[in-house]
C-alpha positions, 0 to 999 in steps of 0.5 A: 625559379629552380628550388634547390635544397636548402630552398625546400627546406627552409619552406617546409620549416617555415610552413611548419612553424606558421601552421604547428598551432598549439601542442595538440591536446588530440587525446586529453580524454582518457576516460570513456574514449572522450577522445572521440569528442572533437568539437566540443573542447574548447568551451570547459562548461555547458550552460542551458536551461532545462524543463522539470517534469510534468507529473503526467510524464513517467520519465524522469529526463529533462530537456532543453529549454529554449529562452526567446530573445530579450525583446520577445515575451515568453509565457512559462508560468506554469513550467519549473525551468532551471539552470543546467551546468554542464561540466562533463564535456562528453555531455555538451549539447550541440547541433550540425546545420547544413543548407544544401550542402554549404555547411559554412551557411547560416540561417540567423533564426535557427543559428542565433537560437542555438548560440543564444541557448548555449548550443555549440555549432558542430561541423559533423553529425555524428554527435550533434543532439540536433541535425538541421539539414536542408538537403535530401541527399543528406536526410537519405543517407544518415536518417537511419543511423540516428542515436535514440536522443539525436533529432532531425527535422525531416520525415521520410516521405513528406513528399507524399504532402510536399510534392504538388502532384503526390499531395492531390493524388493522396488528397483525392484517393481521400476524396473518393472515400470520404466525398463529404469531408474532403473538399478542400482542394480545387480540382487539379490534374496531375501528370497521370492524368492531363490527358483526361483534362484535354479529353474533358476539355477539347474545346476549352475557352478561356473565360472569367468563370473558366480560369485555370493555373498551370504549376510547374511540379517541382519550382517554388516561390511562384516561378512558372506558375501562368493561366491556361490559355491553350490545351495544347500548351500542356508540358508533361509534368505540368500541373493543372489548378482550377483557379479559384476566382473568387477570393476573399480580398483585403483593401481590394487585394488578393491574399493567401495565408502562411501556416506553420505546422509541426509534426512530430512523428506519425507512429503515433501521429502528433500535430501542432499548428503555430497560432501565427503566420503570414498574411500575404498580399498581391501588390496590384488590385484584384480584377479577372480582365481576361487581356491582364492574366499575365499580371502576377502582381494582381493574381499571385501573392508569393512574396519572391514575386511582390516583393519586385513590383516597381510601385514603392510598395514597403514590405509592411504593405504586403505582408501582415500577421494573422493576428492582422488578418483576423481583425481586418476580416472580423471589422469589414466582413462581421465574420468569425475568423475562429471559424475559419481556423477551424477550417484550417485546423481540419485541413491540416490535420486531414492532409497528414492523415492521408499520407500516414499509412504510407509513413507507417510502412517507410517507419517499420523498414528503419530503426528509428525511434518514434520521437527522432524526426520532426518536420515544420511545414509550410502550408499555403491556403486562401480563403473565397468570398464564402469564407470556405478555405482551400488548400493550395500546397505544402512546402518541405522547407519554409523560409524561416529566414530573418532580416536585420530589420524587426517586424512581426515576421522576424519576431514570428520566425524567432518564436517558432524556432525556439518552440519547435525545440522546446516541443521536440525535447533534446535530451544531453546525452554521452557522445560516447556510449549514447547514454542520457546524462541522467539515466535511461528511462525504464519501462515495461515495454516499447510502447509504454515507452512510445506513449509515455515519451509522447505524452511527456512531449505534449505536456512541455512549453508549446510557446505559440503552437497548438496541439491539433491532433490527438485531441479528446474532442476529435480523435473519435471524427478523425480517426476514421480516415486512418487506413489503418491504426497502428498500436501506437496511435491506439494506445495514445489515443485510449491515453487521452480519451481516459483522462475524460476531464481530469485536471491535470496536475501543474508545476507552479514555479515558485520565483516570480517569472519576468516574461522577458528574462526568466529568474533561476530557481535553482542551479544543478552541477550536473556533473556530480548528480545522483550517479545512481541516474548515471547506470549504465545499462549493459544493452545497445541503444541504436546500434552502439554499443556500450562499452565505456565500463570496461574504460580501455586505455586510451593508448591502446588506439595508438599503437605507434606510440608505444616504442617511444618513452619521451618526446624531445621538443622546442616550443615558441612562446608567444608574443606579447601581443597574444592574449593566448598563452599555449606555446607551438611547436618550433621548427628550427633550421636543419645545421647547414642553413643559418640558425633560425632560434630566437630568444622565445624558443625553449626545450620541452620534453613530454613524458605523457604519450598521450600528448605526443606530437604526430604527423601523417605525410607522404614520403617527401624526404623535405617533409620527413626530415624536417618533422623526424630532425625536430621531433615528430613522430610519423603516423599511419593513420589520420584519426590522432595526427597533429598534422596530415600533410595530403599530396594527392587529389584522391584525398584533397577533401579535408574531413568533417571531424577534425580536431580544433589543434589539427592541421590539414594540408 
């Protein structure tokens, strides 16, 4: 069908009317360019809790604290938590998720913890207090531009740990070194080396006591992983594994350990290991039958992979907790398990340590500060009939997914969420000038600084983590297979070493804590604080400077508004139906159609430039007619347009950042 005229038009009015939505308050804050706070306008306060400080730590901000769901205990008898009110939107505290590149993709564990804690979901990292991206190109691009408070959970080269070629190339530089402590890994041959395999193993046979794995280098969850049977069948980025073929077994089943470490910064290293984990089970029964190699059900226990085994096996079946492990081992075998998390602890400090020196060098080419990245790893282990453990691999995202269904794997993942935040400490800070809401912490020099912000961190809730490293009682064993130490890890380490016994002084919360639902001490309008916390300091942080004393008119940024003194409107009122009261704009019909005005639609006049109404369009005389006919003022720029009307592919992708009341075509 042919559009006419009066066709266009009356599309043009009604797309307008559908799509207006409520008379934008684009610029509502004037003060300190809160204009640039998109996202957060729609809740008028901030609710979350907040941990008071140890007297071990000299600074005097507090950080987030993260409540376990309803039906999980939490055990902060000996922290001071109390409410925080937020009323100064510039503060609100939020988080950006991002799962390789899907933004509208959740993860119940991470998301639910977030809302659940009052954190609001952003949709741009610009301003988010915590970026959680499952996607390297992303971590490339914006880890650099972090401001001081901002947290993202990545370290620039965990490959060097999570790649399962650079991990054994770093594990055996270790080895040549220190032959007696580093024996935790089976013997492996990566890609630069295969050929030494073939040469050493020219005339290898397959055997119950010469079994060997190959790993594809770069699949997860078991995929591709197979028995060795010919050398020849060898692929170029093939990985290959002494099989270790004399596992501890459990019910006659092999099984491996899902570990949760997390490390915190490596300018100074700081390592915690989760108490809990995943026991994971093979669903058949264990054997070395040379003619069966290819049953993964009997050889490998990745659960992507058990999970698929036609036998009716329940989850329950296959996967247990630690804390279930520990007493299946102690009962059947009359062994210490506590010596074999030992053994864990040691191989995974060991395994950070051999990647540091090459962290220390990516560190000092960024701007970062030393507490902006954290990484929860996965490390993978099993355990042989001697009860020594081996290192199989470390994976750079660990599920950390949930079912609706409870079990002590969800219950697990939950704590390990909410732990993680409150170790890595997130501070409210202005989105704006990137000041902290309650001053800056003032020391001496950037090391005072370093050390006293990572003393502050591993004085906060752990909740079920354990710091493994720095410790009193192992720095002096480990800090020999340092490369080289870095003054900051010097300086924490001396810091740790004086305190040689001394009791540390602890807050007592003084109302009665219900480990299910914490009482509040006392609630903190942070809004009207001691302003004397709110200096500004006249230096930049990151990269951004601050200006936000001199207080520029808002109205400077919108230039194309200063001809006009008012702006003439008709408004709709909504419907009884609609429990929200903001009227929209209404587009009427240009004189040569039939009047489309109702008893709902009334004058409105705007005084106020910064409420005025704008559009962005293309030069369509349909589109700049019907907006200039009722109203609208035409913009130039994007950044404070109630609508941006985009014609062509080049600028088809709507922007991240845009206002809850804007409308994109």
């Amino acid at each position: 069908m042919k559009l006419n005229k009066l066709n266009i038009y009356t599309i043009v009015v009604i797309l307008l009317i559908l799509g207006s939505g409520v008379l934008c308050d684009i610029l509502e804050y004037n003060e300190d360019n809160k204009n640039k706070i998109k996202e957060s306008k729609s809740p008028n306060n901030s609710y979350n809790g907040s941990i008071e400080l140890n007297n071990d730590c000299k600074c005097h901000q507090r950080t987030i604290f993260f409540r376990y769901p309803s039906d999980l205990e939490q055990n902060i008898k000996n922290f001071n938590i109390t409410e925080l009110t937020i009323q100064n939107r510039e503060y609100f505290v939020g988080a950006f998720e991002q799962y390789f590149g899907k933004i509208n993709y959740t993860m119940p564990s991470i998301s639910n913890t977030l809302s659940n804690n009052n954190i609001i979901r952003l949709h741009h990292m610009e301003n988010a207090n915590l970026i959680w991206t499952l996607n390297n190109s992303i971590q490339k691009k914006k880890t650099y531009n972090l401001n001081y408070y901002q947290r993202q959970n990545t370290i620039l080269r965990h490959y060097e740990i999570t790649r399962k070629d650079n991990l054994y190339i770093n594990y055996e530089k270790m080895n040549k070194k220190f032959s007696n402590d580093f024996t935790y890994m089976p013997k492996t041959y990566v890609k630069i080396n295969t050929n030494e395999f073939e040469k050493e193993f020219e005339n290898y046979t397959l055997s119950e006591n010469n079994l060997w794995l190959i790993k594809p280098k770069l699949l997860s969850r078991g995929r591709g992983i197979h028995f060795l049977k010919n050398v020849e069948n060898i692929k170029k980025n093939d990985i290959v594994m002494k099989y270790i073929s004399n596992p501890l077994l459990i019910d006659n089943r092999k099984f491996d350990i899902r570990l949760y470490l997390l490390v915190t910064g490596h300018d100074p290293l700081k390592i915690y290991l989760f108490k809990e984990g995943l026991c994971r089970l093979s669903t058949d029964e264990f054997d070395l039958n040379i003619k069966d190699l290819d049953n993964t059900y009997k050889h490998l226990t990745n659960t992507s992979i058990n999970k698929n085994n036609k036998k009716g096996y329940k989850y329950n079946d296959f996967v247990k907790s630690i804390s279930e492990l520990k007493k299946l081992i102690e009962e059947k075998y009359n062994t210490n398990f506590n010596k074999i998390w030992d053994q864990i602890k040691d191989i995974c400090i060991k395994t950070l340590i051999s990647m540091n020196n090459i962290q220390l060098k990516k560190n000092n080419n960024s701007k970062l500060s030393s507490n902006n990245l954290f990484k929860i790893l996965g490390v993978d282990v099993i355990i042989d009939d001697k009860f020594k453990v081996w290192l199989l691999e470390v994976n750079h995202g660990p599920d950390l997914n949930v079912s609706k269904y409870k079990s002590h794997r969800t219950n697990i993942k939950y704590q390990i969420v909410h732990d993680m935040f409150n170790i890595i400490g997130m501070v409210p800070f202005s989105h704006v000038n990137g000041h902290a809401l309650e001053g800056k912490c003032i020391y001496e020099n950037s090391i005072e600084e370093i050390i006293d912000q990572s003393i502050c961190e591993l004085t906060r809730p752990l909740g079920g983590f354990e710091v493994i490293f720095p410790l009193k009682e192992n720095i002096n064993y480990y800090k020999k297979f340092f490369e080289s130490y870095s003054e900051n890890n010097k300086v924490l380490w001396n810091r740790i070493n004086k305190e040689n016994g001394k009791k540390k002084k602890k807050i007592v919360n003084n109302s009665t804590v219900n480990v299910k639902s914490i009482d509040v001490i006392k609630s903190i309008n942070l809004g009207n604080e001691n302003k004397e916390k709110k200096k500004i300091e006249k230096k930049k942080i990151n990269g951004i400077l601050e200006k936000s004393e001199k207080k520029k008119n808002i109205l400077e940024k919108i230039p194309q508004y200063t001809n006009v003194t008012s702006q003439k409107l008709l408004m709709l009122l909504p419907s009884s139906k609609c429990k929200v009261n903001q009227r929209t704009i209404f587009f009427k019909y240009p004189s040569l159609l039939k009047s489309n005005i109702n008893d709902r639609v009334e004058e409105f006049i705007i005084n106020d430039k910064k409420y005025f109404v704008g559009g962005k369009h293309p030069n369509l005389k349909s589109l700049r007619s019907t907006l200039s006919e009722n109203g609208i003022i035409s913009l130039f720029e994007e950044n404070n347009v109630n609508l941006n009307w985009r014609a062509t592919r080049k600028n088809s992708v709507i922007p991240l950042t845009i206002n809850k009341y804007q409308k994109n075509h």
